[in-house]
C-alpha positions as CSV (number, residue, x, y, z in Angstrom):
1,X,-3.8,2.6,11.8
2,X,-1.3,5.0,12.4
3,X,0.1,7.6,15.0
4,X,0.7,10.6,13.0
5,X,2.2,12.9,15.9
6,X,5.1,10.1,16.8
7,X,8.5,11.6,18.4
8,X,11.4,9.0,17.8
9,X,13.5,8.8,21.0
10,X,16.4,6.5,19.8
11,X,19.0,7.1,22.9
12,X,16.0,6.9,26.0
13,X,16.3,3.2,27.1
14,X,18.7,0.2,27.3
15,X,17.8,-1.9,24.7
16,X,16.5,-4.5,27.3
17,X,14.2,-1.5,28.9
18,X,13.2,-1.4,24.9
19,X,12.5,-4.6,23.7
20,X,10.0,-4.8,26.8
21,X,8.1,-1.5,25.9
22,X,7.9,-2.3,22.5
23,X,7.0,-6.0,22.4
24,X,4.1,-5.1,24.5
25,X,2.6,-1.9,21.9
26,X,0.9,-2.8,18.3
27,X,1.5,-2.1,14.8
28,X,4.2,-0.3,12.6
29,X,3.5,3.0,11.2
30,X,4.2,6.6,12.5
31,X,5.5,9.9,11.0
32,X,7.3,12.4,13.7
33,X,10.5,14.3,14.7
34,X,13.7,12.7,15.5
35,X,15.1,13.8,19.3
36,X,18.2,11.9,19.1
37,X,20.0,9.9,16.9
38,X,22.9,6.9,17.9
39,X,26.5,6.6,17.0
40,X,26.9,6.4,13.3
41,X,23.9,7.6,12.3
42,X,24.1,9.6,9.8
43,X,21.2,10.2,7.7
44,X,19.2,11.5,10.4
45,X,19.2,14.1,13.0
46,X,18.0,15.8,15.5
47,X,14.8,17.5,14.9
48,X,14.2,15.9,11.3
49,X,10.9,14.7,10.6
50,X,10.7,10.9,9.7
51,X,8.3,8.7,8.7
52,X,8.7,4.8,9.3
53,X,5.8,2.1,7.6
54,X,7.5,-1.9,9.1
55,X,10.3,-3.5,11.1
56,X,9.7,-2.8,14.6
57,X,6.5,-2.8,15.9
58,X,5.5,0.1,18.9
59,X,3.8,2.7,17.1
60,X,1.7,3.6,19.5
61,X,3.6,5.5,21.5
62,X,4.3,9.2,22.4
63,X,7.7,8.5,21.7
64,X,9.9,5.6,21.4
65,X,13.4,3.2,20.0
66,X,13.4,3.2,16.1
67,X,16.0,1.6,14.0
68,X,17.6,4.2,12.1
69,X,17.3,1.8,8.9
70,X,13.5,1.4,9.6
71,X,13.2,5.1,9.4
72,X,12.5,7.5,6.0
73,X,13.6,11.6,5.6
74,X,10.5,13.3,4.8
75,X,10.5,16.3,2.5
76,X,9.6,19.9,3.7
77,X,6.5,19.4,1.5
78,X,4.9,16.7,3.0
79,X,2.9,16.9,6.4
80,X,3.7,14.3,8.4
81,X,-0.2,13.4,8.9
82,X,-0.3,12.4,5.3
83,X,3.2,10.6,5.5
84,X,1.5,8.4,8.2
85,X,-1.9,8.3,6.7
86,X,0.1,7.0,3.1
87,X,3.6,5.7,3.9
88,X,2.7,2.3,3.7
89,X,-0.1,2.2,1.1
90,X,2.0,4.0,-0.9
91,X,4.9,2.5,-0.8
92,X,3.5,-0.7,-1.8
93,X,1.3,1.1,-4.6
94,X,5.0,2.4,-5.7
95,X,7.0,-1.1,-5.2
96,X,4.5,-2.8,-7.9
97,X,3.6,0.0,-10.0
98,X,7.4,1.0,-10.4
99,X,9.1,-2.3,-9.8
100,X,7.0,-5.3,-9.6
101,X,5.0,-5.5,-12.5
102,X,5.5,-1.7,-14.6
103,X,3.5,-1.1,-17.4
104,X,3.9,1.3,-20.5
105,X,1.6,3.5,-21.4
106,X,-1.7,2.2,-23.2
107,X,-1.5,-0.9,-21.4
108,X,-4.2,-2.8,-20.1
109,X,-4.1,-3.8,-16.1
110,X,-6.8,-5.2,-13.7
111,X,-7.3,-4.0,-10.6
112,X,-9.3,-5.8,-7.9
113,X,-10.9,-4.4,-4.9
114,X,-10.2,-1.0,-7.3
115,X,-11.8,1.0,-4.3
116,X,-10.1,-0.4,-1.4
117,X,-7.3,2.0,0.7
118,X,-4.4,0.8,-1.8
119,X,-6.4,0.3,-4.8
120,X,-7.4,3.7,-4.8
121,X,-3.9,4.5,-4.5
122,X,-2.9,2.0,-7.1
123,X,-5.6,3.1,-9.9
124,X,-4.5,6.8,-9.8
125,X,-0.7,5.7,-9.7
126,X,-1.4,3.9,-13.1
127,X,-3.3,6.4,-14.3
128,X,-0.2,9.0,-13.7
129,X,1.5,6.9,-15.9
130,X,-0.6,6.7,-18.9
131,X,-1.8,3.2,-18.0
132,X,-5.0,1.8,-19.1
133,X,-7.3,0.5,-15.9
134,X,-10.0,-2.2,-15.7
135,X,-11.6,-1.7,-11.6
136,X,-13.1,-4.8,-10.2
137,X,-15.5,-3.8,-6.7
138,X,-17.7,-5.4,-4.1
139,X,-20.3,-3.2,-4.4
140,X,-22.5,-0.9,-6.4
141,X,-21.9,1.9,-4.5
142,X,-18.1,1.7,-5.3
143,X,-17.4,2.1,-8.7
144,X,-18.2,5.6,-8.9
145,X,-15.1,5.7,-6.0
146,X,-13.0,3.9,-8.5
147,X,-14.1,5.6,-12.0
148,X,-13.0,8.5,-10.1
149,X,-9.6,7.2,-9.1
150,X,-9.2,6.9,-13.2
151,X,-10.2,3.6,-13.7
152,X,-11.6,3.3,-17.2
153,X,-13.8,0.2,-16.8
154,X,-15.2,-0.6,-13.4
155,X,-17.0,-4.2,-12.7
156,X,-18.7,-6.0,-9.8
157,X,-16.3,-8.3,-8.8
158,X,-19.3,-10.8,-8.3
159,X,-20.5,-10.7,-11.6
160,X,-20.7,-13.5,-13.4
161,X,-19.6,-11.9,-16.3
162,X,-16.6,-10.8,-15.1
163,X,-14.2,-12.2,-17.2
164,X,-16.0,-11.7,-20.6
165,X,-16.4,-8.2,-19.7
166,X,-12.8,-7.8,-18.9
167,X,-12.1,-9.3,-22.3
168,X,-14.7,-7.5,-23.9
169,X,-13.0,-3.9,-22.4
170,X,-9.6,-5.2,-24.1
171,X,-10.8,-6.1,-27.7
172,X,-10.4,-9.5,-26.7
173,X,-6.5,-9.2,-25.8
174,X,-6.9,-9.2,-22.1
175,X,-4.8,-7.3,-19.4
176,X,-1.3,-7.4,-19.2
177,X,-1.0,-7.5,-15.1
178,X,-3.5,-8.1,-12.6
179,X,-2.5,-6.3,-9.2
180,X,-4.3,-8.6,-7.6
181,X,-4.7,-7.9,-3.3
182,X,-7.5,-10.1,-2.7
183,X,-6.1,-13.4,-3.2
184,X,-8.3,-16.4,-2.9
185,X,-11.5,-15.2,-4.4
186,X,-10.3,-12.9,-6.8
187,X,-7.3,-15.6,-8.3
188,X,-9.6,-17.5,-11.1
189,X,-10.5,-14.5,-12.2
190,X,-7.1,-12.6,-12.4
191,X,-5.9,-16.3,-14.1
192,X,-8.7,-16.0,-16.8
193,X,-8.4,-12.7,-17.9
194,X,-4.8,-11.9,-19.0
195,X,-3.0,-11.3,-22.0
196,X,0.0,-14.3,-23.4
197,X,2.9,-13.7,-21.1
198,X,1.0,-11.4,-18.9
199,X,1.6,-11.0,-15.0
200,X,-0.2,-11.9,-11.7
201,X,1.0,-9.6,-9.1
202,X,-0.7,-11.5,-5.8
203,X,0.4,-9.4,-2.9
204,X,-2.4,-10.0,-0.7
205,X,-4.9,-12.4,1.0
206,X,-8.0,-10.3,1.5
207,X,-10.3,-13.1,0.9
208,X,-7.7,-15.6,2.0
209,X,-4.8,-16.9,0.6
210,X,-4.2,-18.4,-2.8
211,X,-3.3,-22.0,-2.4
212,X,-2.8,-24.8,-5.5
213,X,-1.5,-23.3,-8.3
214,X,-0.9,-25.5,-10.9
215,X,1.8,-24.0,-13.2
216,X,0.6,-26.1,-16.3
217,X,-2.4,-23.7,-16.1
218,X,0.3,-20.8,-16.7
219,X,1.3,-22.3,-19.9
220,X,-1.9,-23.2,-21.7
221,X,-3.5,-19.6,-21.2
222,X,0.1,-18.0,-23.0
223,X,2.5,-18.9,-20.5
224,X,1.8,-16.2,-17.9
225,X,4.1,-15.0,-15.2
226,X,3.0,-14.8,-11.1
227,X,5.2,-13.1,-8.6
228,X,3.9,-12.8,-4.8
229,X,5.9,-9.7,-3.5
230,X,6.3,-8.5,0.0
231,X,7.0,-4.7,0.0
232,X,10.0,-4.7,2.7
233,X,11.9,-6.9,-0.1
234,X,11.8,-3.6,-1.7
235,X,12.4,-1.2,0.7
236,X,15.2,-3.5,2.3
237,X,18.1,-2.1,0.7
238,X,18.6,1.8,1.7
239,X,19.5,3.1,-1.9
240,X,16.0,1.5,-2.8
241,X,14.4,2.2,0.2
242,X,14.9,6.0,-0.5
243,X,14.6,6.3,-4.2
244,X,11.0,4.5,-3.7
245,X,9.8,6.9,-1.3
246,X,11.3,10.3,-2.6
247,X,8.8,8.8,-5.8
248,X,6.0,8.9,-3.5
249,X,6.7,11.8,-2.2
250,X,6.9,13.4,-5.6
251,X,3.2,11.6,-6.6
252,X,1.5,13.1,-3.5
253,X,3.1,16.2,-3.7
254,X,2.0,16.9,-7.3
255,X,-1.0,15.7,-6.7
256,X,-1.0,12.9,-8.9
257,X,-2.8,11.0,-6.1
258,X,-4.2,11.8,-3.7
259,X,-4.8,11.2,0.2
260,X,-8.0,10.8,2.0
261,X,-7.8,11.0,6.7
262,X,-11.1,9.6,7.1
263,X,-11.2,10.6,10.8
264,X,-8.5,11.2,13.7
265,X,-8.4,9.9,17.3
266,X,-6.1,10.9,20.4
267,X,-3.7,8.3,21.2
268,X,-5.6,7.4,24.2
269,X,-8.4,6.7,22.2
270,X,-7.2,3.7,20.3
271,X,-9.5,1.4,21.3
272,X,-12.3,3.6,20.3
273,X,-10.6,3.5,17.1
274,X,-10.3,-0.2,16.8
275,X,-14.2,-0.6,17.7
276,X,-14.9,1.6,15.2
277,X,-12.6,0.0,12.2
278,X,-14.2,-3.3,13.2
279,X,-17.8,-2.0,12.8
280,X,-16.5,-0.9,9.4
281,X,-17.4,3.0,10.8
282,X,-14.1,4.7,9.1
283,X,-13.6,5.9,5.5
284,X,-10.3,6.7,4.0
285,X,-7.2,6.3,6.7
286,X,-6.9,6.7,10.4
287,X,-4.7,8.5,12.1
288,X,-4.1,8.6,16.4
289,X,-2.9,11.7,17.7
290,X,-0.6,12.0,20.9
């Protein structure tokens, strides 16, 4: 959930007067335009637009405080609707796809919950680069969502033949990452289908968390690799920060993947918005208006 129409106002309030607005307003992303920037700052100004995806919560706002660190340039090229509707998404799809966990063209990867909001993303990323992708989805009516996004292969992720189809797909080698966001359910499955000295990439908890690893199980199936990455390790340091997202940038601007708004609500609507997230009513992202 984002507010797409955000206006960052970094000079309004004391930072007492600001820390009790913002503890009191949810959630972290926003794209807008900058009305004043503080002392020092100098990769912002006045009437840039900016997108921001962590760090200090308070997005829901017509305007509010923003660290000038938490905040991202955006390019002329990209609307700042889509900035909010992506930023986040996308700079996590970027972070593993880049950085993580890359893979060379003609590889094998897995991706489960392939039709999910960043595995969408994450099977057309791959796909840009030449990468070879085996979807895993809840449901019958998803895979065509995912064999769209470019995944070659797409399987139920409750099938009970998961894993010999996944092996099956790869001549028997297996994947060399599994971009694995569901955690829990999904771990056994990511554990049993990769290649020697292939990599887990758990960077969410979807179904819950994964818990009990037991590293000896790394070795015997060709001593494997698992990282658990948080994306603001990747975005913390500025140099990073901006390299990752003029990448994204460049991806959604070429159209090498692509965005879907679902639906928009004003501001004032938000819990309207909520209800209908919960009742599982949206597609695609969300974006509240001011």
């Amino acid at each position: 959930m984002v507010d797409s129409g955000e206006v960052f106002h970094p000079l309004r309030w004391t930072p007492a007067e600001a820390f009790q607005l913002l503890k009191d307003l949810p959630l972290l992303e926003a794209a807008g335009v900058i009305e004043a920037v503080g002392e020092g700052v100098t990769h912002l100004v006045p009437g840039q637009r900016a997108a921001s995806f962590g760090g200090t919560p308070g997005a829901y706002a017509t305007a509010r405080i923003a660290k000038a660190a938490e905040l991202f340039p955006l390019p002329e090229e990209i609307d700042s609707k889509t900035a909010a509707a992506v930023f986040l998404k996308g700079a996590t799809v970027e972070a593993l796809a880049e950085r993580v966990a890359p893979v060379g063209p003609g590889g094998w990867t897995l991706v489960p919950a392939a039709a999910g909001g960043v595995g969408l993303l994450l099977v057309q990323w791959l796909r840009a680069r030449g990468v070879r992708v085996i979807g895993a989805v809840g449901s019958a009516e998803k895979v065509a969502l995912a064999l769209g996004a470019g995944a070659e292969h797409v399987f139920l992720s409750g099938d009970p033949d998961l894993v010999a189809k996944i092996r099956e797909a790869t001549n028997g080698k297996g994947v060399a990452v599994s971009y694995d966001g569901v955690g829990a359910a999904s771990w056994q499955t990511s554990l049993d289908s990769m290649a020697p000295r292939g990599m887990i990439v758990s960077f969410g908890n979807a179904s819950g968390p994964v818990t009990g690893v037991a590293l000896r199980d790394l070795a015997t199936r060709g001593s494997l690799f698992v990282t658990r990455p948080g994306v603001y390790d990747y975005y913390r340091d500025p140099a990073e920060g901006a390299a990752g997202a003029a990448k994204l940038w460049e991806m959604v601007s070429t159209g090498k993947v692509n965005i879907t708004v679902g639906q928009t609500y004003a501001l004032t609507d938000a819990a309207q918005a909520h209800s209908d997230l919960e009742a599982r009513r949206t597609t695609g992202s969300t974006l509240l208006l001011p």
